[in-house]
C-alpha positions, 0 to 999 in steps of 0.5 A, a space after each residue: 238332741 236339741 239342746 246339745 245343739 242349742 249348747 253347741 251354738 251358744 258356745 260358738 257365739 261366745 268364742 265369736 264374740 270374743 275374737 276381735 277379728 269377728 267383730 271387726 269384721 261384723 261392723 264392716 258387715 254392718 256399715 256395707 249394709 247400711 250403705 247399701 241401705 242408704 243407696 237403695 233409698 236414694 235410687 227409689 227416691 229419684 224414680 219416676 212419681 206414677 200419679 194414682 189414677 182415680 175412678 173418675 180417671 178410669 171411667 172418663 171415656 165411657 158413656 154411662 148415660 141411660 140413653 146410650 142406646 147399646 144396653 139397659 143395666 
């Protein structure tokens, strides 16, 4: 069952790449692709940089002295 399968692929693959029109068509396929790409890479590249925020960012507004007076750790 599989093989037949396999076979029956295979077969089609050859008669796709011999037929002139497919191919043409996959290399429109494939430059749509990359256009799209490319496109994607611009628009993440123009995004907005998000600064990666330290622990020291993180911790800034806490008081982690010992005399802080709410709990002992």
């Amino acid at each position: 069952m599989i093989w037949e399968t396999i076979e029956r692929v295979n077969r089609l693959r050859q008669k796709a790449l011999s037929d002139p029109e497919f191919i043409q068509s996959a290399k429109a396929h494939e430059q749509a692709l990359r256009a799209q790409e490319n496109s994607d890479f611009t628009s993440v590249k123009r995004s907005k940089k998000v600064k990666e925020r330290t622990l020291a960012d993180i911790y800034k507004p806490t008081d982690l002295s010992p005399n802080s007076g709410e709990r002992s750790h």
